[in-house]
py3Dmol code that shows the C-alpha trace and the ligand (Angstrom):
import py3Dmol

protein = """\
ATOM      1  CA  UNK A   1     175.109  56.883 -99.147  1.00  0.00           C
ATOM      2  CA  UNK A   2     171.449  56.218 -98.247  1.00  0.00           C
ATOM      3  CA  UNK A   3     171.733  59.081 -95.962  1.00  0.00           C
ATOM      4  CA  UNK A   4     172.578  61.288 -98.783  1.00  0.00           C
ATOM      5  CA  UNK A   5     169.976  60.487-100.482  1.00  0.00           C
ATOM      6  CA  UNK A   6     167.659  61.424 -97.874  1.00  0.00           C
ATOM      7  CA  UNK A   7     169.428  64.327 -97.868  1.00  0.00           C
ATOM      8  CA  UNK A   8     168.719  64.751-101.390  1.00  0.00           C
ATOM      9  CA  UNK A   9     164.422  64.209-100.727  1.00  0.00           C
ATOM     10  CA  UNK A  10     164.788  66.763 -98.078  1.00  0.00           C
ATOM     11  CA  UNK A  11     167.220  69.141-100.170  1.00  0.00           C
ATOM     12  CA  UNK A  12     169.748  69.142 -96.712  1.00  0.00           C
ATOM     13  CA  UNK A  13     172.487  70.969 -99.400  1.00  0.00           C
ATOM     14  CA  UNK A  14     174.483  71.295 -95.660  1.00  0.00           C
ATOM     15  CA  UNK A  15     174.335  67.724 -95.382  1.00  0.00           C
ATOM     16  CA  UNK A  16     175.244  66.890 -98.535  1.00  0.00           C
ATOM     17  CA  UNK A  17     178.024  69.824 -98.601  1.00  0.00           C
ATOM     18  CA  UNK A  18     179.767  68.239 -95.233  1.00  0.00           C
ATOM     19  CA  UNK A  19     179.724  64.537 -96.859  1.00  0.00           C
ATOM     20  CA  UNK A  20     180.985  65.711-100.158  1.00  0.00           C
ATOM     21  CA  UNK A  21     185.031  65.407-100.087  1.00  0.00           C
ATOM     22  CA  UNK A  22     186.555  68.765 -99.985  1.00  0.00           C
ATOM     23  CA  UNK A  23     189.032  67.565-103.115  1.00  0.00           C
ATOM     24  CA  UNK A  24     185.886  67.605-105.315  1.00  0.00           C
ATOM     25  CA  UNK A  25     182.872  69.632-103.755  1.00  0.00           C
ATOM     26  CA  UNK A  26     181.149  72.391-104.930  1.00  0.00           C
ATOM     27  CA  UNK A  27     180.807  75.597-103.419  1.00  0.00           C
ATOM     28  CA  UNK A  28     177.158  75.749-103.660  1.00  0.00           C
ATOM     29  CA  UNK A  29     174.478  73.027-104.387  1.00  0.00           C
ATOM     30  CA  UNK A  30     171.139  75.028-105.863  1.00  0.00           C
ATOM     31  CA  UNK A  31     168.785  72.069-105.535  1.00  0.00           C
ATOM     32  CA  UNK A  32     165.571  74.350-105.641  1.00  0.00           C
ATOM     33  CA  UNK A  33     166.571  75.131-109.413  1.00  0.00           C
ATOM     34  CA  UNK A  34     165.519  72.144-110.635  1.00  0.00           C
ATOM     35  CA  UNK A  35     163.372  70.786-107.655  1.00  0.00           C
ATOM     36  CA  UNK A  36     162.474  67.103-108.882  1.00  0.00           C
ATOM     37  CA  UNK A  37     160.448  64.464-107.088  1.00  0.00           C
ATOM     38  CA  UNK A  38     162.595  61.357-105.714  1.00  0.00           C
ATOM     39  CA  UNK A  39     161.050  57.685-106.105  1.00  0.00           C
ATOM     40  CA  UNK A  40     163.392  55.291-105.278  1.00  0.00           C
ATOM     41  CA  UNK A  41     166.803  53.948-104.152  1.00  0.00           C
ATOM     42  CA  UNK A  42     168.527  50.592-105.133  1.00  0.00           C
ATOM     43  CA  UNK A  43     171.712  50.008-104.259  1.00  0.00           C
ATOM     44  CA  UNK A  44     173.163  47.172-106.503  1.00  0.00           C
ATOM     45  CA  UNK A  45     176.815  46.444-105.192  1.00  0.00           C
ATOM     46  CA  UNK A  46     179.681  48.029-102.823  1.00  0.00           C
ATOM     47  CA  UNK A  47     183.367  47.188-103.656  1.00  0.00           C
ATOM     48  CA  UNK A  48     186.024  46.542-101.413  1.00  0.00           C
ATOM     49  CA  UNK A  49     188.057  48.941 -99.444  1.00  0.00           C
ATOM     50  CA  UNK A  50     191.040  49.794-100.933  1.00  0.00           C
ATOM     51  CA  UNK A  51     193.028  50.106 -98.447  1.00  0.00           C
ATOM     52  CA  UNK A  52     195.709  51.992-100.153  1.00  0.00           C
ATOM     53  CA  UNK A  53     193.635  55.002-101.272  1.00  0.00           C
ATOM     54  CA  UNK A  54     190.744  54.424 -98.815  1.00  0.00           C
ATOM     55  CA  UNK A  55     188.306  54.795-101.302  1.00  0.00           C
ATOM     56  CA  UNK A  56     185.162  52.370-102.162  1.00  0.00           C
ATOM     57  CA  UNK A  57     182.706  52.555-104.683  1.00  0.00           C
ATOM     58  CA  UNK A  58     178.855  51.823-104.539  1.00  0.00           C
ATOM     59  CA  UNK A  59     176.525  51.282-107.510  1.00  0.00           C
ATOM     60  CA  UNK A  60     173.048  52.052-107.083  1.00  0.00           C
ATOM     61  CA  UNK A  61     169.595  53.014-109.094  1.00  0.00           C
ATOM     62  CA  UNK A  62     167.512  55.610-108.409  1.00  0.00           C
ATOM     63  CA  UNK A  63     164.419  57.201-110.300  1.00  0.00           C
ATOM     64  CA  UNK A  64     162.886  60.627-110.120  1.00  0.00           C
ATOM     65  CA  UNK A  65     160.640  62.629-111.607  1.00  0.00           C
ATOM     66  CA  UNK A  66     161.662  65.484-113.646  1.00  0.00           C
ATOM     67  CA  UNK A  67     158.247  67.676-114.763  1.00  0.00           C
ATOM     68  CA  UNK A  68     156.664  65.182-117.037  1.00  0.00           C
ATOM     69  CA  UNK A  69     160.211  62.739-117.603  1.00  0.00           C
ATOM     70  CA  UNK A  70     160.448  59.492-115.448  1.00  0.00           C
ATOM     71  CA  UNK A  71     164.545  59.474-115.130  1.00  0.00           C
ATOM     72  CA  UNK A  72     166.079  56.093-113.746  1.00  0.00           C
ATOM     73  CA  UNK A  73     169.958  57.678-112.788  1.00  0.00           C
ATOM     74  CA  UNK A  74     172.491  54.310-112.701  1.00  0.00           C
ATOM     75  CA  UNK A  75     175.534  55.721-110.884  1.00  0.00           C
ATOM     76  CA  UNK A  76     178.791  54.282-109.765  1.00  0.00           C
ATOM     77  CA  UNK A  77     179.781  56.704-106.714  1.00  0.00           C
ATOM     78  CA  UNK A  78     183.139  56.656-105.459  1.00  0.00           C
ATOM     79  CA  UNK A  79     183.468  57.561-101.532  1.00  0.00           C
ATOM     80  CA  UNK A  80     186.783  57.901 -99.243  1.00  0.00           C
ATOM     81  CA  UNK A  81     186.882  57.229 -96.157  1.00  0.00           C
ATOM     82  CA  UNK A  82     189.043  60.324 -93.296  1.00  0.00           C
ATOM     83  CA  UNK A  83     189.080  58.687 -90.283  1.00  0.00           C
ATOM     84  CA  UNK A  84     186.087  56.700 -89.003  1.00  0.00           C
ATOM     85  CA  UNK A  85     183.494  58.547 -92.170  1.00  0.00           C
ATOM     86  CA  UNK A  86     183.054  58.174 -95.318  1.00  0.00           C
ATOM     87  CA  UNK A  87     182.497  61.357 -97.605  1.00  0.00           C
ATOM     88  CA  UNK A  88     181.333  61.181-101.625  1.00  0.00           C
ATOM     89  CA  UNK A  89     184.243  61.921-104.219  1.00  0.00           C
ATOM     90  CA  UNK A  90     182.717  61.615-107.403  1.00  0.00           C
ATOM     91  CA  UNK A  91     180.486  59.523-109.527  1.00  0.00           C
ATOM     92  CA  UNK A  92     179.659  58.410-113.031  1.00  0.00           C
ATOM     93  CA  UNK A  93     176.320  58.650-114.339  1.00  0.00           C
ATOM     94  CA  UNK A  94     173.826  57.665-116.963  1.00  0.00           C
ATOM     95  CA  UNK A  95     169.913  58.966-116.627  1.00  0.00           C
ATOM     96  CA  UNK A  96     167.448  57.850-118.620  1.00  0.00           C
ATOM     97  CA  UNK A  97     164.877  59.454-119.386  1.00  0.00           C
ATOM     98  CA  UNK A  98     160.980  58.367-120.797  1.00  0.00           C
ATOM     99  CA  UNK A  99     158.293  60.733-120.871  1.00  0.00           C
ATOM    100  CA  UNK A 100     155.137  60.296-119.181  1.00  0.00           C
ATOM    101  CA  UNK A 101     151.276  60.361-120.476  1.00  0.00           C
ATOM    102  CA  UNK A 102     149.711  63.110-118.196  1.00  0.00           C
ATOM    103  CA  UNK A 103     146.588  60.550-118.139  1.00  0.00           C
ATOM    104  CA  UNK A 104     148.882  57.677-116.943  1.00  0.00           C
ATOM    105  CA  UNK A 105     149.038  56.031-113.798  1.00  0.00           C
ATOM    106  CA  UNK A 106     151.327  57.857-111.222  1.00  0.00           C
ATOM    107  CA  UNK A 107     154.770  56.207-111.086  1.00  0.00           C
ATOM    108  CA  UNK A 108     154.767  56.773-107.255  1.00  0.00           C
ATOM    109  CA  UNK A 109     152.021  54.136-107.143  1.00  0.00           C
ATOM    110  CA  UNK A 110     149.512  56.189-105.567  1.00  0.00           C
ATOM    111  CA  UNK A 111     146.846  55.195-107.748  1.00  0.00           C
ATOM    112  CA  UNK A 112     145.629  58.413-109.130  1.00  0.00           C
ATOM    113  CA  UNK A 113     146.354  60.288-112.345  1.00  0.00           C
ATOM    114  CA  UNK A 114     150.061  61.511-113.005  1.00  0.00           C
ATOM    115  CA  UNK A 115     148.821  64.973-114.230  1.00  0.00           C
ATOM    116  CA  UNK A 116     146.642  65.049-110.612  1.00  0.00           C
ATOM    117  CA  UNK A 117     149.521  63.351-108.657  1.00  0.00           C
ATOM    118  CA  UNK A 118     153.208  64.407-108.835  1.00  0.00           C
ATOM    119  CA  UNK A 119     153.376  65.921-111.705  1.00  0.00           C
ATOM    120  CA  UNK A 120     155.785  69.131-111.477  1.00  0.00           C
ATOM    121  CA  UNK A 121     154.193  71.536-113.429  1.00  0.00           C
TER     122      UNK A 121
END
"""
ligand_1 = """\
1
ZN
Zn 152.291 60.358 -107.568
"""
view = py3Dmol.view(width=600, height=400)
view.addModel(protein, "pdb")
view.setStyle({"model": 0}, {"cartoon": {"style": "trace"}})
view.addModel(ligand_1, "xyz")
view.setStyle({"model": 1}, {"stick": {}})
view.zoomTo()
view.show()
């Protein structure tokens, strides 16, 4: 999971194509679309194996910035596990998003300005 969301920073769409369960992936990720600037990763809680369907599910936070929107995503992913790896299924999702003063303080914590920081313009 973590690993995928390096892969996500680094926009590895391979990476994140191999992990994705062939059940539910897409054919194409087009991450340079909408490029957005990752902050952070908390993962809150990881359920049990069940041992039936092999599937687990993780809950986790994670913010980014989107142009001039802080978003804080709350997912619940589900993985499966083939064999000895686990690959993503699916996931629900809620984003928040609060728009940011250009004058502000950068959310990355840098220090500076957003609007001379990471703001996406
Ligand atoms: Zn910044």
């Amino acid at each position: 999971m973590r690993s995928r969301y390096t892969a996500y920073i680094l926009e590895n769409e391979p990476y994140l194509l191999t992990t994705w369960d062939p059940s539910t992936r897409p054919k194409k990720l087009s991450l340079d679309e909408n490029p957005v600037k990752w902050l952070k990763l908390s993962v809150h809680s990881y359920s049990d194996v069940d041992e039936k369907s092999k599937t687990g599910e993780v809950k986790f936070s994670a913010q980014f910035l989107d142009k001039d929107h802080l978003c804080t995503m709350v997912e619940t992913s589900r993985f499966v596990r083939h064999g000895a790896l686990w690959y993503y299924l699916d996931g629900l999702n809620e984003i928040n998003r609060e728009k940011l003063a250009r004058n502000g303080n950068c959310p990355c914590g840098s220090g500076k300005k957003f609007k001379r920081c990471c703001l996406i313009k």
